[in-house]
Structures are given as structure tokens and as C-alpha cells.
Backbone as CSV, one residue per row, in Angstrom:
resi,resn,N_x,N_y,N_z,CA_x,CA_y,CA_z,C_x,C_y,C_z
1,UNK,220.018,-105.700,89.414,221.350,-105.155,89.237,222.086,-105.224,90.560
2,UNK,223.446,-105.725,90.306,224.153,-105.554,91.605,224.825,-104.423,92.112
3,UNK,225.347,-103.673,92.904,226.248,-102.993,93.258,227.095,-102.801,93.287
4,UNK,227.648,-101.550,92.336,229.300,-101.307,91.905,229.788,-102.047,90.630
5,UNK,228.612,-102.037,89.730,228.711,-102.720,88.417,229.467,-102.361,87.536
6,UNK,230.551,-102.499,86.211,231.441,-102.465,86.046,230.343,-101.370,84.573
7,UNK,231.092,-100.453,83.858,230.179,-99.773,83.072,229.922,-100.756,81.817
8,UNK,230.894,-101.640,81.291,230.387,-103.326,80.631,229.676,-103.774,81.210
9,UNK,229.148,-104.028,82.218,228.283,-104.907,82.786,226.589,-104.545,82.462
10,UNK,226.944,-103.037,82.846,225.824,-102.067,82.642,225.321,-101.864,81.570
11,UNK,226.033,-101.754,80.727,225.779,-101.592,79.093,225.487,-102.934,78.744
12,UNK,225.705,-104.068,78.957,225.453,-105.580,78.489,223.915,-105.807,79.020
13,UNK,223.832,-105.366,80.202,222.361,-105.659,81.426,221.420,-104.905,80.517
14,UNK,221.554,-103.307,80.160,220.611,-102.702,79.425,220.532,-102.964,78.445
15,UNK,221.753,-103.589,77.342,221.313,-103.250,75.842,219.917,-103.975,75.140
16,UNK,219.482,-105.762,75.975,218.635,-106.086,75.864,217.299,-105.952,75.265
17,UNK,217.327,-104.709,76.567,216.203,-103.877,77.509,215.478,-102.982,75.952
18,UNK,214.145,-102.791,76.053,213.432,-101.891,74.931,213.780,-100.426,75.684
19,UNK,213.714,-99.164,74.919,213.953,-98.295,75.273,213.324,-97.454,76.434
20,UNK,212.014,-98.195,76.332,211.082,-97.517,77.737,211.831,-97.826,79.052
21,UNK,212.476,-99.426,79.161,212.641,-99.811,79.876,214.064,-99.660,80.561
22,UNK,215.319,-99.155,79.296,216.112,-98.523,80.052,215.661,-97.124,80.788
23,UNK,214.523,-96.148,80.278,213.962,-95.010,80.974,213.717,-95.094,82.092
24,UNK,213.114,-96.181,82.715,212.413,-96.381,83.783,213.415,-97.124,84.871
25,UNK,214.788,-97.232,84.207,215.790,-97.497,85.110,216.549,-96.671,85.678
26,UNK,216.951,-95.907,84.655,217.489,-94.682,84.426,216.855,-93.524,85.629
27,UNK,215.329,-93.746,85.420,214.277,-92.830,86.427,214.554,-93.379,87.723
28,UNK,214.581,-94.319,87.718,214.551,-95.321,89.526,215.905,-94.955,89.923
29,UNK,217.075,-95.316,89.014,218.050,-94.591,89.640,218.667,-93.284,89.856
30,UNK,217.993,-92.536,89.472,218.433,-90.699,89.255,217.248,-90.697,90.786
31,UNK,216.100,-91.231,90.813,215.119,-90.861,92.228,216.158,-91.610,93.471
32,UNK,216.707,-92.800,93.256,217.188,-93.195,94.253,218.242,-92.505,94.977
33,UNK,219.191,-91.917,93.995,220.709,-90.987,94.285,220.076,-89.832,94.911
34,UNK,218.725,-89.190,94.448,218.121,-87.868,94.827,218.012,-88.438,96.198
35,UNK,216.763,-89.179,96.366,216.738,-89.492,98.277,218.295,-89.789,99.077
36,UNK,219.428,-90.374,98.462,220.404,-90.810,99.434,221.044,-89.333,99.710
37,UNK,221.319,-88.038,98.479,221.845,-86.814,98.615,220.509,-86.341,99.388
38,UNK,219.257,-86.588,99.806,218.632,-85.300,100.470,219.065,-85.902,101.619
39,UNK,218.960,-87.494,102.384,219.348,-87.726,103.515,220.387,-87.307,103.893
40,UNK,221.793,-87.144,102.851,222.894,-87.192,103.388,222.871,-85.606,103.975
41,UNK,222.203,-84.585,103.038,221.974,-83.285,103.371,221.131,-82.866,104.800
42,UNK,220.008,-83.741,105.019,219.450,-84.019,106.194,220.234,-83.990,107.562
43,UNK,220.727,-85.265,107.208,221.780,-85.402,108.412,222.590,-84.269,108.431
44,UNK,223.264,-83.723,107.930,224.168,-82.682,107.624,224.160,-81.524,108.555
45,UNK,222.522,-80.758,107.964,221.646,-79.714,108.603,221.459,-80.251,110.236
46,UNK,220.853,-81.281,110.515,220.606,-81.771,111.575,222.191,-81.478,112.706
47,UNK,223.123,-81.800,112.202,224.395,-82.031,112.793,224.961,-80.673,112.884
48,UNK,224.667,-79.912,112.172,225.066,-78.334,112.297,224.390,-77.866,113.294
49,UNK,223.123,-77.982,113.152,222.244,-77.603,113.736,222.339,-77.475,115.387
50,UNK,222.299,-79.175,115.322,222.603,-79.325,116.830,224.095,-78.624,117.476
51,UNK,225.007,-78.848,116.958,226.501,-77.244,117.597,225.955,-76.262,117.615
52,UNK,224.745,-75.815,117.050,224.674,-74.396,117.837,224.122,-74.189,118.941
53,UNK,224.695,-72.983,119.525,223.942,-72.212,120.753,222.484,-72.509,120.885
54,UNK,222.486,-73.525,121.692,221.189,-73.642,122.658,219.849,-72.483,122.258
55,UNK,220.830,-71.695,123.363,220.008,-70.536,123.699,218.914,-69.673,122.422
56,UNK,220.126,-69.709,121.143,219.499,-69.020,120.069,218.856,-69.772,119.262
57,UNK,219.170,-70.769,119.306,218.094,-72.068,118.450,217.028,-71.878,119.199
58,UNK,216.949,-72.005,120.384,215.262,-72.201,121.175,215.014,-70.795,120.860
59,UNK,214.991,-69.601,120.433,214.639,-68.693,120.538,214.514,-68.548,118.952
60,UNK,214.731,-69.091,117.528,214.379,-69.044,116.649,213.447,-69.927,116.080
61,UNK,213.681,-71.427,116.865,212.675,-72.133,117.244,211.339,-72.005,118.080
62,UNK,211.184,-71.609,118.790,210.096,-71.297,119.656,209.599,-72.210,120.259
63,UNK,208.020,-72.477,119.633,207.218,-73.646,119.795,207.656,-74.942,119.166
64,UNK,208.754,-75.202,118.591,209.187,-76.009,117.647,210.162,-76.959,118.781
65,UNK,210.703,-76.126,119.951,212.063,-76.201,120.509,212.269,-77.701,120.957
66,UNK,211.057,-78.174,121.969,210.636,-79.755,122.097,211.031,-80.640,121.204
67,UNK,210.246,-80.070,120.317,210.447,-81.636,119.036,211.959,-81.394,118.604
68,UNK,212.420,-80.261,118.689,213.810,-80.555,118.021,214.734,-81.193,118.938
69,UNK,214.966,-81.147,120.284,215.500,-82.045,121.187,214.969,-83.583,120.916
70,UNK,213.998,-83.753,120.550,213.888,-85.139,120.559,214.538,-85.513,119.358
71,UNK,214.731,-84.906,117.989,215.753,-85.017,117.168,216.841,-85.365,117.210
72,UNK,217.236,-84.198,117.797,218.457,-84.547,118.229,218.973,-85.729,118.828
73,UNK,218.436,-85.687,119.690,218.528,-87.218,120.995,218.650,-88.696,119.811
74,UNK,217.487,-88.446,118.720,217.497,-89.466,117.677,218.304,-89.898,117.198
75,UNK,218.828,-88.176,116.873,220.074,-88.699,115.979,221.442,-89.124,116.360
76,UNK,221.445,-88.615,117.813,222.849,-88.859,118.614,223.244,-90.036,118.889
């Protein structure tokens, strides 16, 4: 399937298809949209994250505080 398919296109591509097999498209694409919304949420948290106060992040962080600078740095 290509990208940004027209909803004719979609309906022509599946009607073919036996019913398992629109399921298992249907499944691949409802898992795929799930991972692009948790990344986009990821990044999100990450980017909030990093505007806050230093001071009180390392102090709710703790032992964590290291690895989250290197995060950051990642993501910047």
C-alpha cells in the first residue's frame, strides 16, 4: 500500500482480500498509528521535561539524573 491512499483506492486494494486478511491489515495498521502516537507523546514528555528546573528534576530524579542528561543531549 502506498501513502495517502485515496478511500477508493483502499476499498478496491481490500475488497479482493479474504476477510482474515483485511484483519490483519487493519491490525498492522491500528499497531503502526499506536507506535507513531506513543513516539510523538515520547518526544513530547521528553521536551517538557527538559524546560524544567534543573534543580527539581535532579532532585525527583535522583539516581536517574545522569542518564537523563544524556537524553536530553540525544534529543537536542
Amino acid at each position: 500500500m502506498e501513502k495517502n491512499m485515496a478511500v477508493a483506492k483502499i476499498r478496491k486494494f481490500l475488497s479482493p482480500k479474504r476477510n482474515i486478511d483485511s484483519l490483519r491489515i487493519y491490525y498492522c495498521y491500528q499497531i503502526g498509528s499506536t507506535f507513531v502516537s506513543l513516539g510523538l507523546m515520547e518526544t513530547t514528555i521528553i521536551h517538557a521535561m527538559a524546560m524544567c528546573d534543573r534543580i527539581k528534576l535532579s532532585n525527583a530524579l535522583q539516581d536517574d539524573a545522569p542518564v537523563w542528561e544524556r537524553i536530553v543531549e540525544r534529543h537536542s
